[in-house]
C-alpha positions as CSV (number, residue, x, y, z in Angstrom):
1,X,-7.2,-3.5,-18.0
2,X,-9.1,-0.4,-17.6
3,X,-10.0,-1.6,-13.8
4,X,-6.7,-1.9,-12.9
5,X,-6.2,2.0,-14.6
6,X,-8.6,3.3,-12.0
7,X,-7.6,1.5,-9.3
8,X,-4.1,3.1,-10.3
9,X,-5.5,6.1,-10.5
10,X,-7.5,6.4,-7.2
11,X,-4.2,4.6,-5.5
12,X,-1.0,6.1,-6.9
13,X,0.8,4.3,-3.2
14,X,-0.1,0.9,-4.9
15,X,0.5,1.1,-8.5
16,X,2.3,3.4,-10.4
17,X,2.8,3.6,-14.3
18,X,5.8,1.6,-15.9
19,X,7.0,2.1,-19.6
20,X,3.9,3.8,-21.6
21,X,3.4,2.5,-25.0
22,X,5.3,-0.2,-24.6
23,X,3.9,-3.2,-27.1
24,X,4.2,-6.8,-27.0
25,X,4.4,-9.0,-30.2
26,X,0.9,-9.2,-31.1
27,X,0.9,-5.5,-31.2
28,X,-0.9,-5.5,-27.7
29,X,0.1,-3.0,-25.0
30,X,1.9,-4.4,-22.5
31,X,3.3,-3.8,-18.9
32,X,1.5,-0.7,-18.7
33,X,1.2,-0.7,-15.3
34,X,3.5,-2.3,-12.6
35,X,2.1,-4.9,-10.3
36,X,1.9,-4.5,-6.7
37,X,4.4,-6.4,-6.3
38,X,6.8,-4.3,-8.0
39,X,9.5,-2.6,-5.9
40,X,8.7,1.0,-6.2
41,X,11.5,2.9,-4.1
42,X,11.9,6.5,-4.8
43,X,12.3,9.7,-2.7
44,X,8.7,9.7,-1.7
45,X,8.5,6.0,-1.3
46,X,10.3,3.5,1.0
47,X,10.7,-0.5,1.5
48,X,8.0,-2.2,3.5
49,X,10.0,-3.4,6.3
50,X,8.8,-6.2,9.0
51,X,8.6,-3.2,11.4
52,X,5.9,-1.4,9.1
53,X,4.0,-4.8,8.5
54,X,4.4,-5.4,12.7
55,X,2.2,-1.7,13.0
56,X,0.0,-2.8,10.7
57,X,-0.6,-6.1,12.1
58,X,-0.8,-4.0,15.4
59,X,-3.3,-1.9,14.1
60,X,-5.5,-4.9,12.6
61,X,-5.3,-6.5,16.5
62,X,-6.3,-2.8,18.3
63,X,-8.7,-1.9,15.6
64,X,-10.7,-4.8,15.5
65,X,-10.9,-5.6,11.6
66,X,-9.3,-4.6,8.0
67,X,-12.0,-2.3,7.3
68,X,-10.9,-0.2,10.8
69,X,-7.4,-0.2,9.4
70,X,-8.0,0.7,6.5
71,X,-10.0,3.5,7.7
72,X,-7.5,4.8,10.3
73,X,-5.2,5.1,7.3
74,X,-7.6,6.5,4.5
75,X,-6.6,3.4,2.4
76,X,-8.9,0.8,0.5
77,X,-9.7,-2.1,2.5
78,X,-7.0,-4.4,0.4
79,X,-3.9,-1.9,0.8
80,X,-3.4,-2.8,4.7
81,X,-3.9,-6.3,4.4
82,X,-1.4,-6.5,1.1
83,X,0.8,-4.6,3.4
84,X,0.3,-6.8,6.4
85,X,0.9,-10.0,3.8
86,X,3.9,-8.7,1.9
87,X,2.2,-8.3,-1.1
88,X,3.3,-4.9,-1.4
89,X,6.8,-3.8,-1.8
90,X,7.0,-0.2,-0.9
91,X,4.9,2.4,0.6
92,X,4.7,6.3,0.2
93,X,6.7,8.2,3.0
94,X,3.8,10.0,4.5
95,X,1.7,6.4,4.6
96,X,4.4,4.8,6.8
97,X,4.5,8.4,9.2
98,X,0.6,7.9,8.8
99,X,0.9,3.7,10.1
100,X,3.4,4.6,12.7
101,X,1.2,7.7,14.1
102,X,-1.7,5.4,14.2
103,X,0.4,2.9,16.3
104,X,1.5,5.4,18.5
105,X,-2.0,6.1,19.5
106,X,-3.5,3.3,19.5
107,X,-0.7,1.8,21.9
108,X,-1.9,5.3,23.9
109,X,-5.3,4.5,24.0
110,X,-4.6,0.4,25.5
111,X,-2.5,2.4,27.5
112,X,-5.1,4.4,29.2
């Protein structure tokens, strides 16, 4: 449990807290934390589409590998691949202005 706190904590687009305190039968906490595949749609976040998981997969072709992508975007080397493979629902506004700028210039630079 505590991994998945800090990876929570160091990745607040990927997991996001979900009824604190909350206790199952045995007295244990549970659901603390949503999964990743939670839908998490609020007015900072928004639905991955097939559009933002085509600009990814764009990015992962340009870029070379996951660990490029995942560089261009400031992300952990799972969060663009989880994107790419649907495994995550939703995405933080500036993220997908972040994925689509990245696109934008990488489609520049083939371009050129």
């Amino acid at each position: 449990m505590m991994r998945i706190r800090e990876f929570a904590d160091a990745h607040p687009e990927v997991i996001r807290p979900r009824h604190p305190g909350s206790q199952g039968a045995a007295g244990e906490h549970s659901g603390d934390w949503d999964d990743i595949d939670a839908p998490i749609c609020g007015n900072d976040r928004v639905e991955v589409t097939a559009t933002i998981r085509q600009d990814i997969g764009i990015l992962h072709e340009v870029l070379g590998t996951w660990g490029a992508v995942s560089a261009a975007l400031g992300l952990t080397r799972n969060v663009p691949q989880d994107i790419y493979r649907g495994h995550q629902k939703s995405i933080t506004v500036d993220l997908r202005q972040r994925i689509a700028e990245e696109v934008r210039l990488s489609d520049i630079s083939l371009a050129a």
